[in-house]
Residue, then its C-alpha position, 0 to 999 in steps of 0.5 A: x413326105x416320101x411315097x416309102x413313108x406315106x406307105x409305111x405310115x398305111x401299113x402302119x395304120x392297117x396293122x390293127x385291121x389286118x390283126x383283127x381280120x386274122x383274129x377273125x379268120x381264126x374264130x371262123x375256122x373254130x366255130x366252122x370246125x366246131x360245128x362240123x364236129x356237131x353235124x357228125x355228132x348229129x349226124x350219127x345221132x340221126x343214124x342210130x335213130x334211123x337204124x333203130x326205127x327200120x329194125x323196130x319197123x322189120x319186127x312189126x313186120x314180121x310180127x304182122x305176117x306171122x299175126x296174118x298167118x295165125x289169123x288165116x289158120x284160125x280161120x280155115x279151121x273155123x270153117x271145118x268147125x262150122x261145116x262139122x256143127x252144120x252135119x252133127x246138127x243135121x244127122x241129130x235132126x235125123x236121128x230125133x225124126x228116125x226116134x220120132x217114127x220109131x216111137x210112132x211105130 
């Protein structure tokens, strides 16, 4: 036997080998292209999410300022309210004193 035949007859038995690793080589390229295509899908998916969260975020946002505001406004005018009730109450203990005396009188 020949080293042109011992060679021939490697590359004989390698064929099987050599059709199964391309066999493979392709489902690896699909299954790789397959799962970029889902990692962009999710990907996408993800952004949505995200995009959504951050506006739905920024309205709480500003629905707590504007929430801040009506609380200090509110509160501003508790105090004049207050500060109203403590002179009416005074000038009524005045004005039942200043009847008291007149009465008296």
């Amino acid at each position: 036997m020949g080293e042109s035949e011992k060679r021939s007859d490697l590359e004989e038995n390698l064929k099987p080998f050599y059709q199964r690793a391309s066999e493979a080589e392709e489902r690896l390229s699909r299954l790789e292209a397959a799962l970029a295509t889902k990692k962009d899908s999710e990907n996408e998916d993800h952004l949505k999410l995200i995009s959504e969260l951050q506006s739905r975020l920024e309205e709480a946002g500003a629905e707590l300022v504007a929430e801040r505001e009506k609380a200090h406004k509110l509160a501003v005018e508790n105090a004049k309210l207050e500060y109203r009730i403590i002179h009416l109450a005074r000038a009524a203990k005045e004005a039942d004193l200043k009847l008291e005396q007149m009465e008296k009188s």
